[in-house]
N, C-alpha and C positions, 0 to 999 in steps of 0.2 A: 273594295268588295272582293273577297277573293271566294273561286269558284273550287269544288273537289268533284274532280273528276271520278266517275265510275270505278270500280277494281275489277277487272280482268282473271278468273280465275281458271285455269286454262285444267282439266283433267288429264290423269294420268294413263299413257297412251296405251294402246292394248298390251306391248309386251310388258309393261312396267307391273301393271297390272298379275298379267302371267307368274309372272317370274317374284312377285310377293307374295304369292298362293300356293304358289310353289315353294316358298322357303319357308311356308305355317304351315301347309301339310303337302311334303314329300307323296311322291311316287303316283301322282293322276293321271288319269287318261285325258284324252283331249273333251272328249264328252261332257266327262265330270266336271273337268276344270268350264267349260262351256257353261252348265247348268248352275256352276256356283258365281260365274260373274256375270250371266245374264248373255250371253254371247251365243250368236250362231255359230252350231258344233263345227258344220265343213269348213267357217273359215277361220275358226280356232285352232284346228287340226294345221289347215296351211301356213299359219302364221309361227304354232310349232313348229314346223318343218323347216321353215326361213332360220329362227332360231336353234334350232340344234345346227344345222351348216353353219352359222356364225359363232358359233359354240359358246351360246347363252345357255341352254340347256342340253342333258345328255338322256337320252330316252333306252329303255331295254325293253325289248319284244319276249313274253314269256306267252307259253303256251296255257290256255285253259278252256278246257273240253266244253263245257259250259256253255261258253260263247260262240261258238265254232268255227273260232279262229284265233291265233296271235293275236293279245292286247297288248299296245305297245303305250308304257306308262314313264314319264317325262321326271327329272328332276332337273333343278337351276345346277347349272354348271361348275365345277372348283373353279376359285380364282384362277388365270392361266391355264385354261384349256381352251387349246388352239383351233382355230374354224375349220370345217371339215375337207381337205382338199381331196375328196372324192367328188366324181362328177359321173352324170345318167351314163352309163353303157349302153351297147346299141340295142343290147337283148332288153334291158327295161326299158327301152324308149318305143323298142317292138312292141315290150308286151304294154305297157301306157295305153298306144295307139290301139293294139289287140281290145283294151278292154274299153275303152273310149266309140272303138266301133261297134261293140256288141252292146252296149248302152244306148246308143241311139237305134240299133235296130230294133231293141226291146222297148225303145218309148216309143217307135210308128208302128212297131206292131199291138200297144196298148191302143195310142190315139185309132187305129184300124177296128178296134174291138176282136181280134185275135188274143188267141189263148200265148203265153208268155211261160216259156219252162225256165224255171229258178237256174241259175248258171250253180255246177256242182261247187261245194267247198270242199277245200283241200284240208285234207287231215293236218291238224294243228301239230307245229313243228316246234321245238323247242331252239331258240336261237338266243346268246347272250352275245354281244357287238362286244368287240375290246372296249374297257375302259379305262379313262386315265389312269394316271398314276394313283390317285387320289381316294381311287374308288377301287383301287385291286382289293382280289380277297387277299388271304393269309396265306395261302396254299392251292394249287391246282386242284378243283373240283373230281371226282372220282368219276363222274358221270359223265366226263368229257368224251366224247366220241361213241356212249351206250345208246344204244335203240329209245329213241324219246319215249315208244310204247310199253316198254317196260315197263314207267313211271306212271301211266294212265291203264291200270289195269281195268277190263270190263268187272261187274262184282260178282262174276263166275269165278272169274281170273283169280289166281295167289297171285300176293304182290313179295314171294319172298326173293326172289333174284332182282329186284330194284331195291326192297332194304338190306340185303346183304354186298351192293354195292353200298349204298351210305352208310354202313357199319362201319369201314374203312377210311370214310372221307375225310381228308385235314378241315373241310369248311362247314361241315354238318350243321353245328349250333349255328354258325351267321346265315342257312341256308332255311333252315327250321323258324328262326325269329323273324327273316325274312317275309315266309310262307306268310306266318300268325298274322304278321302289321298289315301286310296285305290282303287280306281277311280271303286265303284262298279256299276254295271248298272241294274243288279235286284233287287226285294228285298223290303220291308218297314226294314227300318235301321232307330234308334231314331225315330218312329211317322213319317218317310216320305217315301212312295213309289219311289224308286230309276230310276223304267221304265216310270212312269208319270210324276212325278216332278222333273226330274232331273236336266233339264237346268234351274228351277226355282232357283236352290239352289245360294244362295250369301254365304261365309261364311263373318260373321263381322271382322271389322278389329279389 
């Protein structure tokens, strides 16, 4: 008599997971990627941050008004990109603690039934991390070291000294196709305002 045992089917661990969602659709936030596998966002977010230091994935912090704040959206890593040997500085480990304290005084002063004033948000910054080799553009960006407000004009505002810096740019069209895939809605991206022209946009085939 011979007996078969059970089959053991073990699932696929959380970064595996990540990092297959990441290679079907590029460029998510931790949230998204959360809500598409079913996962809790905060420890989606942390588990990203594990894998970019191991240099599973590489993430870029792009500014959009919208939000109001930096979204920082993740893609799976090139073959041979190396783990990150940067480590906490004493100022983010200040400010960590800074913001860790002012989180618990705002949940005793919830559980107290005190009024709680929203901690200010900081004017959304435009920040690109070096990337691999892999991931360079073609050319230095034009916008490299301009007032990120330029780019986010109020709709009083002309936005002509932010497209007459992209009139110039070596990376405009990879900056532009960028924007599109990213479905941004603020913004002048490549020489085109994103809140006024955006249904204008075709891309060619």
């Amino acid at each position: 008599m011979t007996m078969s045992l059970p089959m053991t089917v073990t699932a696929p661990s959380r970064p595996a997971r990540i990092l297959a969602a990441l290679a079907e659709s590029p460029g998510q936030g931790a949230y998204e990627l959360a809500a598409a596998l079913g996962y809790d966002g905060r420890r989606t977010a942390a588990v990203l941050k594990r894998m970019q230091s191991g240099g599973t994935v590489v993430a870029l912090e792009l500014a959009r008004p919208g939000a109001g704040r930096p979204a920082r959206i993740y893609f799976a890593a090139p073959e041979g990109t190396p783990p990150l040997p940067r480590r906490e500085s004493p100022a983010e480990t200040e400010e960590r603690r800074r913001r860790a304290r002012v989180a618990q005084q705002r949940r005793r002063a919830r559980l107290a039934g005190k009024p709680v004033t929203p901690e200010p948000i900081a004017r959304p910054r435009l920040h690109l991390p070096a990337a691999p080799a892999a991931w360079r553009l073609p050319g230095e960006p034009a916008c490299s070291g301009a007032d990120p407000d330029l780019f986010f004009p109020e709709r009083w505002e002309s936005g002509d000294a932010a497209e007459a810096i992209c009139a110039g740019c070596p990376v405009r069209r990879c900056c532009l196709d960028g924007a599109i895939d990213r479905g941004e809605r603020f913004g002048i991206w490549g020489g085109v305002n994103f809140e006024t022209e955006r249904r204008a946009l075709v891309r060619p085939a």
